[in-house]
Each structure stands twice: as C-alpha cells, then as structure tokens.
N, C-alpha and C positions, 0 to 999 in steps of 0.2 A: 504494500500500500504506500505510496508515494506521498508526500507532506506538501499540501504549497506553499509556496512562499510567495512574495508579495512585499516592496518596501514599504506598501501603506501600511505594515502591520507595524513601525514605527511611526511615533505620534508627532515627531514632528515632519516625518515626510507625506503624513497625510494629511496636515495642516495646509501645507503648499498649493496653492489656486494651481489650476490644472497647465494653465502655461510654462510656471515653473517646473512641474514633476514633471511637461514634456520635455525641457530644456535640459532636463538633470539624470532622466529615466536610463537613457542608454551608457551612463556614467558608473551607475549603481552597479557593483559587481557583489554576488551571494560568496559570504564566506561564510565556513563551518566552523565554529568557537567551540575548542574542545576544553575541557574539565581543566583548572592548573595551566590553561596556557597565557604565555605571558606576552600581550599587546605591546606594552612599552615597556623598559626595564628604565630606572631613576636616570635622569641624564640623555638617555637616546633621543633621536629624533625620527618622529613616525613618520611615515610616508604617504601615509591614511586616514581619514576622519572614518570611524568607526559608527551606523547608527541600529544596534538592537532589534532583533523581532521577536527573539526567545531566546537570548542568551542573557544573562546578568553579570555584569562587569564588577571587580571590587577595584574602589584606585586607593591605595597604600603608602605608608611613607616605610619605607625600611631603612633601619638603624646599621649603622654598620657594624655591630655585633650580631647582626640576622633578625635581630626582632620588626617585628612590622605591626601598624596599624591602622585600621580603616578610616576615612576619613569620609566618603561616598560610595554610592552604591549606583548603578546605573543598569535601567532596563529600555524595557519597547519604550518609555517615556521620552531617552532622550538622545546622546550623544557620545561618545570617547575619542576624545583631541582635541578638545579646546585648547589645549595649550597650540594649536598649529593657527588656528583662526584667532586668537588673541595676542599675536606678533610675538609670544613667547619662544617657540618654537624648540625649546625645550623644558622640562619638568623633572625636579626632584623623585617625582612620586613610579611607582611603578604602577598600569593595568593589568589586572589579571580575570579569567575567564573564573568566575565562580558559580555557576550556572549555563551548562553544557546546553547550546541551541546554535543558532546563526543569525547573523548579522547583513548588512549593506552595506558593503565598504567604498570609500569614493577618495580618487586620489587627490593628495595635497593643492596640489596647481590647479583642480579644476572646484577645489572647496575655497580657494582663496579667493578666486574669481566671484563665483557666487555669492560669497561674503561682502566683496567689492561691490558688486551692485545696489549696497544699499538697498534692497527690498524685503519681500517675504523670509526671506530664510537666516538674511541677519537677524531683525527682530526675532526670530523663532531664537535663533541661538544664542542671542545677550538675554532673553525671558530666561533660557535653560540656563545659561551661567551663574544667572542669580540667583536659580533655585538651586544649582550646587554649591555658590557658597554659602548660602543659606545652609545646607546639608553639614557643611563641612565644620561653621560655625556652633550649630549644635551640636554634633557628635565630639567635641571637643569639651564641649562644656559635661557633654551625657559621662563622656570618659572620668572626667578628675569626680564630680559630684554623685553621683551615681552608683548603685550596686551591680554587680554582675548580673544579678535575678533580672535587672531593669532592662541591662544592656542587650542581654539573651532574648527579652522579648519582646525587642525593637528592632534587633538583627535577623528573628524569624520573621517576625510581620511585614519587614520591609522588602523582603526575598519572595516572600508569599502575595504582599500585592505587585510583583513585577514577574510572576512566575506565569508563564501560559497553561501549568495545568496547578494541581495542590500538591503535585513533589517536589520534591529537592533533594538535591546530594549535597552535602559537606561532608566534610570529615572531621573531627573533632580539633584537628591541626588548625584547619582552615578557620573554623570558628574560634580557634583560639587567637591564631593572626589578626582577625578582625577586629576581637576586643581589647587586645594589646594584653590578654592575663594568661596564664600556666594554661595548661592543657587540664590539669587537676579542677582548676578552680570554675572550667567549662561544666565539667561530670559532675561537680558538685551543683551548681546551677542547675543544672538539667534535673536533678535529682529531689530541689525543692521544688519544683517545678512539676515534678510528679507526684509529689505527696501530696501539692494541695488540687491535685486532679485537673491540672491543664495541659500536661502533654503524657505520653506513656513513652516511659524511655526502657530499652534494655540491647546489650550491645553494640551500645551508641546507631539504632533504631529509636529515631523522635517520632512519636503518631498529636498532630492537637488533637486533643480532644476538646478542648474551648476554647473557640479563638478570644470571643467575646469577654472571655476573663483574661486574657494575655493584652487585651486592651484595657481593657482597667486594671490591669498590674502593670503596666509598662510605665517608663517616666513621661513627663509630660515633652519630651524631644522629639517624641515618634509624631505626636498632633501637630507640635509647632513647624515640621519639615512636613507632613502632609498638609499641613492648610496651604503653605506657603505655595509647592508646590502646584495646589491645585489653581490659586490665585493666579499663578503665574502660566501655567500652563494650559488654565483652561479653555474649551473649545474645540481643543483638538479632536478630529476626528479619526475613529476606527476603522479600517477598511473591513476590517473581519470582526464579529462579534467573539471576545476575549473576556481572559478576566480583569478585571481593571484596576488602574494604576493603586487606587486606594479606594478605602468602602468605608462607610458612616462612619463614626465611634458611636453613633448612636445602636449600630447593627445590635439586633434583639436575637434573644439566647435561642439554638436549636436543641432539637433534640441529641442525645448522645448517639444517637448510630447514625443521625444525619452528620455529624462532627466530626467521626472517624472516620467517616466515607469521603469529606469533601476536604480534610485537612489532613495531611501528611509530608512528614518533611524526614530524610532520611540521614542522618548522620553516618556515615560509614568511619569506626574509630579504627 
C-alpha cells in the first residue's frame, strides 16, 4: 500500500495562494527523515530548507562534553533552516530526525529567492520564526523552573500534537537528550507518571492513557507555546484531513479504552 504525499500536508506550504505553490511546486523535492538522522550538525551549513509532513524535527544545543538539549520541536507546522533565510547561515544548534516520516526539501538559492520576494512565504516564515523563538524562550525557562514530571508531559504532548498518527518512537536516550536530565531521572518520571494512571509504562513501552490529565499536569509552557503558536500560525490550511497541530486544553475526558486506543507513544529503552 503506497502512502501519499503531498507538500500541502505542510502548513505553511499550504498556506501559499496557488501562484506561489505553482512557482515553488517543481522545487519541492520528497525526502525520507529516518529515526537519529542528523539535518545539520552545530556549525554546518545546510544546503536545504527543510518543510515537514510526518517527520518531527528536535533542534538541540550540544555541549561539548556530548550533552545536549532541546530547545524546539518542529512538525507539519513548520520549517528546518531558518538559520539559511535569516542571513545566518550558520547555527550552533544541531537538527535531528526524532520522528521517523518525510519531509519537502527545497534548495538554498531557490529558498532565498523566495524569501526575497517579499511576499506570501516571507510572512509565513518571520510568523514561524517567532513562534520558534517563542518555543525556544519557554523551554528554557520550562528547563531551570520546572520538574521532570512537567517537562515529560510537554515533550509527549508536543510530539503527539505534531505526530500524523498516536505513535511514536523515542528511546529513552533521546528523551533524555531532550530534557537535558540522566536517562534514570526519565524512568523515574515515567514511572510517577504511571502510578497516578496517565500513561502505562513497562520496558520503556509508554501507552497514555489520559491525555486530558497530562494536560492538567503539565506546566503552564506547553499553553503558552500553543496559544502563541496558534496566534501566529493561524489559518493555515490542510491539504489532507490530519491530526492537528494542537487541541483544546479544554478537550473533555474519554473513556479509558477510547485512550488507549487513540494514545500511544512508544519508548524503545
């Protein structure tokens, strides 16, 4: 069974008035984002503006002792290289593939152009900038203030509204990179996390079972980078009916076998 793809399943390529997308369409080349692969390493210089249709991006600072930390997260919402269209044109930070799908990659020289034009798709991508430093600003603040419990379910929820189905792989590494803590201090999270019956954890196999309570446990970082987000990005349209960027905080409690069915995120330790 063959999968389509489609660049409108990225929101801001399906934002773009149809002039555009015809101007841009033949540009777009389908790349496959595998598990751990690494976009840009700290320092390189990409060749590629990267845009999402079921892959999930982590962008990281890594320490030169190997530690690393999340600072954003990036799905079908948005983009990977701004630092090429923001005259940077390189970054400290490294991309990595933490959400196994594909992407639309479009080369540098013809993303700068685009951007030159002063039109539809700068505006798309100064909106998007701000909603990642917005991202990058709280996750910063989520890090120093913040418990592990908090951090653990704003790093699920965030994966899970950018995810095209209710799984996911990490691996307990990965989620430890993210939160910048031990690999122990993950398993322990996860683990209060099952006693008070919001996810069923066993050989680093995560199931939610209530998402609705991982929203009211989480800190208040996960709301303030969703509203922001949605402020800033809303409108955009979906080419294909998905699951979407983000959902209420208001969302009302399901049943328990509707929970386990429609939530699952797998850790492989």
């Amino acid at each position: 069974m063959h999968t389509l793809h489609d660049p409108r399943q990225n929101h801001i390529i399906a934002t773009l008035p149809a002039a555009d997308f015809g101007r841009l369409h033949h540009h777009l080349e389908l790349a496959p984002m595998l598990l751990g692969q690494v976009l840009c390493e700290s320092g390189g210089r990409m060749q590629y503006v990267y845009f999402p249709t079921t892959a999930i991006v982590s962008n990281q600072y890594v320490l030169a002792d190997g530690a690393s930390a999340e600072f954003s997260v990036i799905g079908n919402e948005g983009v990977v290289g701004v630092s090429l269209f923001m005259g940077g044109e390189t970054t400290p930070s490294r991309s990595v593939v933490h959400g196994a799908g594909h992407a639309y990659r479009i080369k540098k020289t013809v993303m700068l152009e685009e951007f030159n034009r002063v039109g539809p798709m700068q505006r798309l991508l100064l909106r998007h900038t701000q909603s990642v430093l917005t991202q990058t600003a709280q996750t910063a603040v989520c890090n120093r203030h913040h418990s592990i419990d908090q951090q653990l379910c704003r790093c699920l929820l965030m994966r899970l509204d950018r995810s095209t189905s209710n799984e996911l792989v990490l691996t307990q590494e990965l989620i430890a990179g993210v939160l910048g803590v031990r690999r122990e201090g993950v398993t322990e999270a996860a683990g209060r996390l099952q006693k008070a019956g919001l996810i069923e954890y066993r050989r680093g196999h995560i199931t939610v079972l209530d998402r609705a309570g991982l929203v009211e446990r989480v800190c208040e970082c996960y709301a303030v980078v969703k509203n922001e987000s949605d402020r800033l990005l809303s409108g955009a349209r979906t080419w294909a009916p998905r699951t979407p960027l983000v959902e209420s905080l208001s969302v009302g409690r399901h049943s328990h076998a509707d929970r386990r069915s429609q939530n699952a995120v797998e850790c492989v330790g």
